[in-house]
C-alpha positions as CSV (number, residue, x, y, z in Angstrom):
1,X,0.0,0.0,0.0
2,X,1.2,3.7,-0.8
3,X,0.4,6.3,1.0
4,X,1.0,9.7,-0.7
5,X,-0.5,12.3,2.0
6,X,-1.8,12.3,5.2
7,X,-4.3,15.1,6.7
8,X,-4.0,15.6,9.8
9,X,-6.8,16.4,12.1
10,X,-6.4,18.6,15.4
11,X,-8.5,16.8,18.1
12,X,-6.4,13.4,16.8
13,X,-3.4,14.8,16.8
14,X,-3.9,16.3,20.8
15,X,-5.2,12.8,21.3
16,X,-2.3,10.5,19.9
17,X,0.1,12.7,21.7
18,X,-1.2,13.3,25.0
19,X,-2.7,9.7,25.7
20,X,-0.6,7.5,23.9
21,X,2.9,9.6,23.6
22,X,3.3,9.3,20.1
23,X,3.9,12.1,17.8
24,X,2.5,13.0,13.9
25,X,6.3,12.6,12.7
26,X,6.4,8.9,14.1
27,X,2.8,7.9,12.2
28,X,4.2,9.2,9.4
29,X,7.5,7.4,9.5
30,X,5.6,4.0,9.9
31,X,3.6,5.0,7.3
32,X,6.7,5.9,4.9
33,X,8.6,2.6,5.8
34,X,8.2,-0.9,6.0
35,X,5.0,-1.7,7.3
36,X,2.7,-4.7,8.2
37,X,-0.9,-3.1,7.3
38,X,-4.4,-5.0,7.4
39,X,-8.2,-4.2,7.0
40,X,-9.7,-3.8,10.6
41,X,-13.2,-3.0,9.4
42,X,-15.5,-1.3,6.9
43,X,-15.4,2.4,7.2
44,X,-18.7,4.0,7.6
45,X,-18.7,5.5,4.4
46,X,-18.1,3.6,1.3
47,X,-14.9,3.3,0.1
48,X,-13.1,4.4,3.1
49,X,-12.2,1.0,5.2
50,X,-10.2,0.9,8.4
51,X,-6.6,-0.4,8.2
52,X,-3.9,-1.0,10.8
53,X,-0.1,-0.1,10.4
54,X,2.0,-1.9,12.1
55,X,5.6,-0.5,11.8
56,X,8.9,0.3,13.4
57,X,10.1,3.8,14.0
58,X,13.6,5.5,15.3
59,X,12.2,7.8,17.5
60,X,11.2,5.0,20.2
61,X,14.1,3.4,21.3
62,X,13.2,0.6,18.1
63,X,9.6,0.1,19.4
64,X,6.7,-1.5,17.2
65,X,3.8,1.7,17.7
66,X,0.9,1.2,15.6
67,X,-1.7,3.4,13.4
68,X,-5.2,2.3,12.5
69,X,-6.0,4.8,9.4
């Protein structure tokens, strides 16, 4: 899977980095790299499925975060 952009929304951004300490450069570098990704579920509108990213970053001390997208 490519992914060529990702929009960022404010109350998800506070959210990822406040509760689980995790920041937007991070997401993006899992998302950029080698990643494990599966469906979780349909999305609630058509054509826009959740998927879970499952990837390895350098900011973590070489820890496996996730994304669901």
């Amino acid at each position: 899977m490519i992914i060529n952009e990702v929009i960022w929304k404010e109350k998800f951004v506070k959210k990822i980095e406040s509760k689980y300490k995790v920041t937007t450069f991070e997401v993006e570098e899992i998302l950029r790299g080698k990643m494990k990704v599966r469906r979780v579920t349909k999305g609630a509108v058509e054509g826009e499925d959740v998927y879970l990213a499952l990837g390895q970053t350098t900011m973590q001390d070489g820890t496996f975060p996730y994304s669901l997208f």
